[in-house]
Steps between C-alpha positions, in 0.01 A plus 500: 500500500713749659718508817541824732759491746503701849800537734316402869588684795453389833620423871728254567253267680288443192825452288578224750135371401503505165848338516308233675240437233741426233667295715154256563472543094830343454354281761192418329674479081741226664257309678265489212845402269546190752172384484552512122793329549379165733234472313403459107174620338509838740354758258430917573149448707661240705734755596264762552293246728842379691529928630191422701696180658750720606344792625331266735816362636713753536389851645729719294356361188146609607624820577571588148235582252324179298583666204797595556566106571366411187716756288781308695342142342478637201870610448603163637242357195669741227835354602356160469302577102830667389667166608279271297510777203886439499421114486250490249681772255829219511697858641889380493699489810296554867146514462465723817394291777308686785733556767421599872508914533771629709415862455218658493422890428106520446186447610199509306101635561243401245149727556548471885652542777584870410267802520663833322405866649254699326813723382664175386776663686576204720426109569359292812566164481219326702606134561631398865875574401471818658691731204213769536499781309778634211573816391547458088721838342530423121477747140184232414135624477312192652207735559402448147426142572202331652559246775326274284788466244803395757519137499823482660671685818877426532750559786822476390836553676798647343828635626387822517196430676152372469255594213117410405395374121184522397395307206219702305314292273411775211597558106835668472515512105526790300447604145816632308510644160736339252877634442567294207840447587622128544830429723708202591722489821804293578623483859843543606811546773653784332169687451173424645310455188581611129199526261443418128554902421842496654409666806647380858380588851824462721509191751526676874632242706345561830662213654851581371456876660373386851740178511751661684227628757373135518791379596576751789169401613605143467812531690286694802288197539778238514662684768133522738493171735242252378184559690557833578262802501795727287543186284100573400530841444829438257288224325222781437724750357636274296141372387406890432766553272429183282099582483641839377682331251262314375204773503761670262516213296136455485398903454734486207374210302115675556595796351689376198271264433197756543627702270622241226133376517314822449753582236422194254255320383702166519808433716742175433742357728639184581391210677803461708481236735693709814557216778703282181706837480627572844658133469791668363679668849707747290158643416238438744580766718467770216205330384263491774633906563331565140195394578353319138247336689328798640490722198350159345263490768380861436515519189210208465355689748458820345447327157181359675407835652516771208386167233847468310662215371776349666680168284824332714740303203734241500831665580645237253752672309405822507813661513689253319248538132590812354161761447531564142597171313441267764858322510612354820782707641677328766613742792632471854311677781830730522430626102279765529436611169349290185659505166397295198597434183164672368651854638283511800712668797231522790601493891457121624166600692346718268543218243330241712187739566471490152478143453262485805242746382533295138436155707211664626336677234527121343310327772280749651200424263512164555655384812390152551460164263178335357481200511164446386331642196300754659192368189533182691255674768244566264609830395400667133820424252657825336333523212481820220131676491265379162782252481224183500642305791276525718392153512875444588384721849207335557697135464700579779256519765 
């Protein structure tokens, strides 16, 4: 499963409609959320069958595309599963109880409503919301793709504009040959990410570098009057340069982490647990500008993709144990280099990707617990060829 994305180009009238139709999906998501609400034992087909209720009573629900209603049930029911997830798992603190949607930025075709050109060139929405046809400019080949294999059509509005997503169901694996080479990777402030050969890709900061562009932005948009048409347009730049920001971010950590993947046959890192970290304010700010959880995100990805093995660790004393003997070192985050008693001398970073590709060469060929004998199924014991137990086999089934 694949998504393309398009940008959409249009007239202002049919941005004015499709602003309406994620409006009446907000509509329809919080409607179907208070029905859940007021009443127990609602489950997903009840709110599929409750769209039909309101398309009946109000107009501007009809007007909109049945499917498009039930994509906007079925968010409100993903809400709702995560939810009882968090209950079920025991997940400390808030559990994430569904709350009413304030914004909303999409709306979302299933296998109608839509009709593409025969140069799959440009879009016609056909439901009564009036949005018409879209002009789609993009670097994607969606020619290569029967009509067959999108499941999903997505509108989706940004700062910068409006865009179309297609979701292509089709096999995007591929085959690599294999390097050999094993590498561990521990994540930093200082620099982005320092590997278990002592290599270290600097950290770029793109927040840091546009902050003080942010904040002129910032200052134009306190000084607009509330309401105001100038106050929208100053609340638009400033959205434009933090989606620029953040397509840095994100372009960064696919590109490092494509090219760690097809680099290695298996990639460590550690299982940091990201919202705990930016608890600490002296931090958080420098934190969330790295980006760990993206190049995370990409680099299971792309592990998936190209068929490589990808093992997260506990980030337990990683830095503290020392790689060669083992001895626990104790160090302050403002020591930067390790030094043990051994002789080992190693940067701080380059000593804990160490210890995380060790952690995971240890677990990575068996990465669960048994619990049960797996002979307790009926399975053949291990037993030596011509070794005359095999009436100890046959005793077990």
């Amino acid at each position: 499963m694949i998504i393309l994305e398009f940008k959409a180009y249009g007239k202002k009238q049919q941005y004015q409609a499709i602003e309406e139709a994620i409006r009446t999906v907000k509509f329809v998501r919080n409607s179907c959320l208070r029905l859940w609400i007021d009443n127990k034992g609602i489950n997903k087909y009840d709110l599929n069958k409750y769209c039909k209720v309101l398309a009946k009573e109000f107009p501007f629900t009809n007007a909109l595309n049945s499917t498009a209603r039930q994509a906007a049930a079925e968010r409100t029911w993903s809400s709702i599963a995560r939810f009882y997830d968090n209950c079920k798992k025991s997940v400390p603190g808030k559990k994430g109880f569904p709350r009413f949607q304030k914004h909303c930025r999409s709306v979302e075709y299933k296998q109608s409503g839509w009709k593409l050109s025969p140069d799959k060139k440009s879009i016609t929405f056909t439901d009564k919301k009036g949005i018409g046809k879209l002009k789609l400019k993009g670097t994607w080949d969606l020619w290569r793709f029967d009509k067959k294999q999108i499941k999903r059509v997505r509108i989706v509005k940004r700062a910068d504009g409006y865009y179309v997503q297609f979701c292509i169901a089709v096999d995007n694996n591929e085959a690599l040959k294999p390097t050999g080479n094993t590498v561990g990777l521990d994540v930093g402030l200082k620099d982005f990410y320092t590997d278990s050969d002592g290599n270290a890709e600097s950290n770029p900061r793109f927040y840091r570098k546009g902050e003080q562009r942010l904040k002129f932005y910032q200052r134009r948009v306190s000084r607009k009057k509330k309401g105001s048409a100038n106050r929208k347009k100053a609340i638009n730049r400033l959205g434009r340069h933090h989606l620029r920001i953040s397509r840095q971010r994100e372009e960064h950590a696919k590109r490092l982490a494509r090219c760690v993947i097809r680099s290695n046959d298996l990639v460590a890192y550690e299982d940091l647990r990201v919202r705990n970290l930016v608890k600490n304010h002296c931090l958080a700010k420098s934190i969330n500008d790295a980006g760990w959880y993206q190049f995370r995100k990409w680099l299971e990805h792309f592990g998936t993709k190209f068929g490589r093995v990808t093992v997260a660790v506990n980030p337990a004393y990683t830095s503290q144990n020392c790689s060669q003997c083992g001895e626990v070192v104790k160090k302050s985050l403002s020591t930067r280099t390790h030094t043990c008693k051994c002789g080992c001398q190693l940067d701080r970073d380059h000593n804990a990707a160490i210890n995380i590709l060790e952690k995971a060469l240890g677990t990575v060929g068996h990465t669960g617990t048994w619990i049960i004998d797996p002979n307790a199924h009926g399975e053949l014991s291990s037993t030596l060829p011509d070794s005359g137990l095999g009436e100890q086999d046959s005793s077990l089934k």
